[in-house]
C-alpha positions, -999 to 999 in steps of 0.1 A, spaced: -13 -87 -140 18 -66 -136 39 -77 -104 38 -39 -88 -1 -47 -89 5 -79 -69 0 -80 -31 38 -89 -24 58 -84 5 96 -71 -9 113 -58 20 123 -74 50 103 -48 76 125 -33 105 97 -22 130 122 1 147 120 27 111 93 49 97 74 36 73 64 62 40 31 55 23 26 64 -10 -10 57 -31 -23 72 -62 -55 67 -81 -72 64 -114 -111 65 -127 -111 28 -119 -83 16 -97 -62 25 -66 -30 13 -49 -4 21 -26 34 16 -17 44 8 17 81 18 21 108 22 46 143 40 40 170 19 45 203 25 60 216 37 29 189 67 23 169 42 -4 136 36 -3 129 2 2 94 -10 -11 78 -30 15 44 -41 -1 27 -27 -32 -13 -37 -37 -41 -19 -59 -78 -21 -59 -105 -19 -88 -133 3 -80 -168 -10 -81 -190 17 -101 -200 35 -65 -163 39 -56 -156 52 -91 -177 82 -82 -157 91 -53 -134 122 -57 -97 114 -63 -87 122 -27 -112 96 -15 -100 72 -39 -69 78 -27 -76 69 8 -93 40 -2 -61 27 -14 -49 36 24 -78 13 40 -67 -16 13 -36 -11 27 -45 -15 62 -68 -41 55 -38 -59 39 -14 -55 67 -35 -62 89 -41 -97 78 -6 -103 72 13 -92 96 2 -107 132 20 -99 163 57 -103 145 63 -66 156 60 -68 193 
């Protein structure tokens, strides 16, 4: 498995910045990009994950497959990032 397909966290998070959220989608996958812009103007890739479709969720239009790969994402960050941001 490629490492962009990997459930990693790259980016140090500051909680105090907008986060940008970018997913995409094929006939039998979906993923995401969490980002944040850095002091610099650069995107900063927070965490990357992607999804294979079961055959149901293949069905699905591209814009539901799309925010599938959203609900992975929350899913994901909400299992990994706690209270850390209060």
């Amino acid at each position: 498995m490629s490492r962009l397909g990997q459930n990693i966290m790259r980016y140090h998070v500051d909680w105090t910045k907008q986060f940008v959220i970018v997913t995409d989608a094929s006939g039998y996958a979906c993923g995401y990009a969490l980002m944040q812009v850095d002091d610099n103007g650069h995107s900063q890739i927070v965490r990357t994950g992607s999804k294979t479709l079961n055959e149901t969720q293949q069905r699905y239009s591209t814009t539901e497959k799309e925010a599938y790969g959203l609900v992975t994402l929350s899913r994901t960050v909400s299992t990994t990032s706690g209270d850390s941001h209060s």
